[in-house]
N, C-alpha and C positions, 0 to 999 in steps of 0.2 A: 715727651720725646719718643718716639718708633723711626729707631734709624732703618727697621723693616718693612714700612705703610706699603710700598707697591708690591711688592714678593708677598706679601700677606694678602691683598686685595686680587690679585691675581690667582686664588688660590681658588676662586668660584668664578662661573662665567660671566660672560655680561660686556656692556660696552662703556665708554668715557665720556663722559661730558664736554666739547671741546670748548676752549676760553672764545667771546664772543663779544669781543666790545658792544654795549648796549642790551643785552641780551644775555649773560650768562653771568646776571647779579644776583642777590641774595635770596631772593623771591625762585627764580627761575630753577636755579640751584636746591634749593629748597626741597620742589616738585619735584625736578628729576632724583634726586636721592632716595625719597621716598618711595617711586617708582623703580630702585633698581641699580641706581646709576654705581657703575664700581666706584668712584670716585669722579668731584667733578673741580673745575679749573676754574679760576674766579677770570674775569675782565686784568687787562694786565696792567699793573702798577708801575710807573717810573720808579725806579730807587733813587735818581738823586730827588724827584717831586715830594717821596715818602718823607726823607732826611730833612727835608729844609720844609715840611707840615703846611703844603699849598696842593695836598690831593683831597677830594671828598671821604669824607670816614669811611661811607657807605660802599667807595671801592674795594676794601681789606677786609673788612668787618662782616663777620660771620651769622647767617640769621640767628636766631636764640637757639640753641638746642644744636644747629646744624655739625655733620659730622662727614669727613671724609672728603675734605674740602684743601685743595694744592690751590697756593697763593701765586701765581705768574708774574715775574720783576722784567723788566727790561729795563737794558743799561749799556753802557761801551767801556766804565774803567771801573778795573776790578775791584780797588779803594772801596770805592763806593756802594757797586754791589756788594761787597762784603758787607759794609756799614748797613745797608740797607737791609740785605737777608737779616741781617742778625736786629734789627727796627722792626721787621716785617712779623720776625715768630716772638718778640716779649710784646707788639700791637695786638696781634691775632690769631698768636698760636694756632698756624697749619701743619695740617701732616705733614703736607711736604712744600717745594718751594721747585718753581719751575723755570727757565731762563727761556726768554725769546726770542726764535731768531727766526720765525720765519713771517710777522709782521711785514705785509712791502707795502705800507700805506709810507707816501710819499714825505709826508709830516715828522716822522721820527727818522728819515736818513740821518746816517750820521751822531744817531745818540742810541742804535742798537738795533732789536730788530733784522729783518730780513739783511740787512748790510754785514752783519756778521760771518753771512756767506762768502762775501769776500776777501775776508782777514778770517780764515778760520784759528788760525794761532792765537790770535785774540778772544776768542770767543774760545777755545780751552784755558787760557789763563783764568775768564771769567768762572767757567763753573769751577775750576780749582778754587776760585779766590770765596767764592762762596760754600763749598762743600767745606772750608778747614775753618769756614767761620760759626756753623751750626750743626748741630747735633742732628737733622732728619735729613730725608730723602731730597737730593737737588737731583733733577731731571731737566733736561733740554726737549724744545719742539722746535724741531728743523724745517725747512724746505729742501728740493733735492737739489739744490743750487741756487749761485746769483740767476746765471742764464743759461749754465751747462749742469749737466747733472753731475756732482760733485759728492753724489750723498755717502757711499761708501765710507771715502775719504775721511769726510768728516765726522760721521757716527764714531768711525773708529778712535778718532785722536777725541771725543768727547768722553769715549769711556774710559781710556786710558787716562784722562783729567780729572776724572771720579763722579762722573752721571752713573747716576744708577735707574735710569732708564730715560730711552730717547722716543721722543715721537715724531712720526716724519708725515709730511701730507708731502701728496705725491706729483707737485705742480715746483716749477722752479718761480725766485719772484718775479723777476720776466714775465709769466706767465700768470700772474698773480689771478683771478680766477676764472679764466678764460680755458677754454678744452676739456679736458678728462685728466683726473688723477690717474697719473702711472702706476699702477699695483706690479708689475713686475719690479719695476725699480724699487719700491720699497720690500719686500720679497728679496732683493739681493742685499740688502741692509740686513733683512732679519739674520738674513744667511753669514753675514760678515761680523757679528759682532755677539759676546755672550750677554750683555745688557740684555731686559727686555724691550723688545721695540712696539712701538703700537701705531697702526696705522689708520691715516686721515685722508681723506678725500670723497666725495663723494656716495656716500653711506647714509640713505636718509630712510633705510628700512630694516629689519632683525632679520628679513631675506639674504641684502645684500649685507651685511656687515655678516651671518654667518659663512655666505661663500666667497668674501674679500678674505677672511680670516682663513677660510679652505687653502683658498690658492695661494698666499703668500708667507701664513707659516709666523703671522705677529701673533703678539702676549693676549692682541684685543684689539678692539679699533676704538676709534674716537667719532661721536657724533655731532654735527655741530645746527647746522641750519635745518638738518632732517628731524632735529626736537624739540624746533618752534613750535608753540602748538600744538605736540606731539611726545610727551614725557614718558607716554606708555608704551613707544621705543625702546625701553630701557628694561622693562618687565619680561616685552618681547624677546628680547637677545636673549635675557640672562632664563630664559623659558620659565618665569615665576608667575605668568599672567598671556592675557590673549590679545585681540581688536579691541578696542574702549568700543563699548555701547553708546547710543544717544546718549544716556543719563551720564556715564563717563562723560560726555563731550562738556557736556552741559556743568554739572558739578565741580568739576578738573576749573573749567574757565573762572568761574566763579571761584572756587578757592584761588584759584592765582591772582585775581584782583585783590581779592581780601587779603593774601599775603602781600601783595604793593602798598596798600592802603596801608597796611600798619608799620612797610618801612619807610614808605615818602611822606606817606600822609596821603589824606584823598583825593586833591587835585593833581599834583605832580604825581601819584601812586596811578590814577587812570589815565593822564594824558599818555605816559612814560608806555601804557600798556595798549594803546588802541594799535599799535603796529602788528600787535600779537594776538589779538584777541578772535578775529574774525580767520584765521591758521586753527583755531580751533574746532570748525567747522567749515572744512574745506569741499562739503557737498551739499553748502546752501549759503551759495554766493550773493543771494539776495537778501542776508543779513549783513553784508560788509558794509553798504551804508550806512548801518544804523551805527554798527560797532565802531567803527573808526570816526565816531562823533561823542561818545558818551564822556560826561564827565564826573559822576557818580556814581555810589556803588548802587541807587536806587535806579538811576537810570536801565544799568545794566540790568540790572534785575528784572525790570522791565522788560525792555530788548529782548530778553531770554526767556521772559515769560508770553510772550506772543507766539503762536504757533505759526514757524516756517512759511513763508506763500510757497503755491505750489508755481512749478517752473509751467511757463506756457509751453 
């Protein structure tokens, strides 16, 4: 139990891992940690799905060894996320435990998620109902509204409810990923609240995520789609490392297959990966054929062992 994990992690530079349905599981997590990552967010767990043992292990469940890893619940009654938080750290013992509300995939209206924007009073009972249920760090990820910017508002009655840190991307669900993240908007959250804040949106380089962090004055920002294929994002911010080399590009790929393979297994471990693999090599687009077909780790090996054609 560290009822301190984010005030402590915080305490060196560097960026977040943001939660990534598909995309920010055990494997993925893994990488970026190793590279850097302050802490990273798992894919988000239903709390009543946890409770009633109709979710995949592999959703909660920590790679071997992995460290610095916040479990994300989504939920609408507090019962349950309570129940649930406290299922979630004796399954999988996390640092911490994060509540979501700014999910607007159309699928969970109504059982949590982005909809929480609308009842915000709701969504402070919840992180209450979870912060008096366990001993570490419960933290919120907001949007800056259903359709209005709200975010202020709402940062503020979350910490007053006992988050001990919020993080906001800068898009209402309205807008769910359509335009630009607001960084002034999140910038008057940092300004409005003593919690740490950490801000999301659009941040897919250690350029931009040091000057989002300039201008608006968060703990740190959150990376999400910009660490596809990209985990040496996270060296970069926390300035522990540089640009990956070819042999980075090359090596990096191959160990994150081989970390799939030993959590799915080989078939499901490379299908699961062909969305990602050819992001690791984003200046030689004429390996995406190959990559987004392989189905072992020999193939790949392959694949990788051919040298690049030259573009015409």
């Amino acid at each position: 139990m560290n009822p301190g994990f984010y005030t402590q992690q915080l305490q060196r530079p560097g960026a977040v891992l943001a939660p990534m349905a598909g995309y920010s599981d055990a494997p993925m997590r893994a990488l970026c940690s190793e590279q850097g990552a302050l802490w990273t967010v798992s894919e988000m767990l239903s709390a009543r799905g946890l409770l009633e043992g109709d979710l995949a292990v592999d959703l909660g469940q920590p790679y071997p060894g992995e460290q610095g890893r916040v479990l994300q619940l989504f939920g609408a009654d507090p019962d349950i996320l309570a129940a649930g938080a406290q299922e979630a750290v004796r399954l999988f013992q996390p640092a911490a435990l994060d509540l979501n509300m700014g999910c607007p995939v159309p699928k969970i209206k109504g059982k949590g998620g982005a909809c929480l924007l609308q009842t915000p009073d709701v969504a402070y009972t919840l992180v209450k109902a979870m912060r008096d249920a366990v001993n570490i760090d419960v933290s919120a990820k907001i949007r800056l509204g259903w359709d209005t910017n709200r975010s202020v508002e709402i940062a503020q009655g979350l910490e007053a409810a006992g988050a001990a840190l919020i993080t906001v991307h800068g898009r209402t669900s309205a807008q769910r990923y359509t335009g630009y993240a607001d960084w002034d908007a999140i910038a008057h959250v940092a300004a409005s609240v003593r919690a740490p804040v950490i801000g999301s949106g659009d941040v897919t380089s250690a350029e931009q995520a040091h000057a989002r962090r300039a201008h608006s004055g968060v703990a740190a920002v959150m990376i999400g789609r910009g660490a596809v294929g990209n985990p040496w994002v996270f060296r970069q911010t926390a300035g522990t490392g540089g640009a990956p080399t070819p042999d980075d590009r090359l090596c990096t790929a191959l160990r994150h297959a081989e970390l799939n393979v030993h959590w799915y297994g080989e078939r499901r471990g490379m299908l699961q990966l062909r969305k990602v693999l050819h992001r690791y090599f984003p200046d030689q687009p004429e390996r995406r054929d190959a990559l987004v077909q392989v189905s072992t780790l020999q193939e790949l090996h392959d694949v990788l062992s051919r040298a690049p054609q030259a573009a015409d």
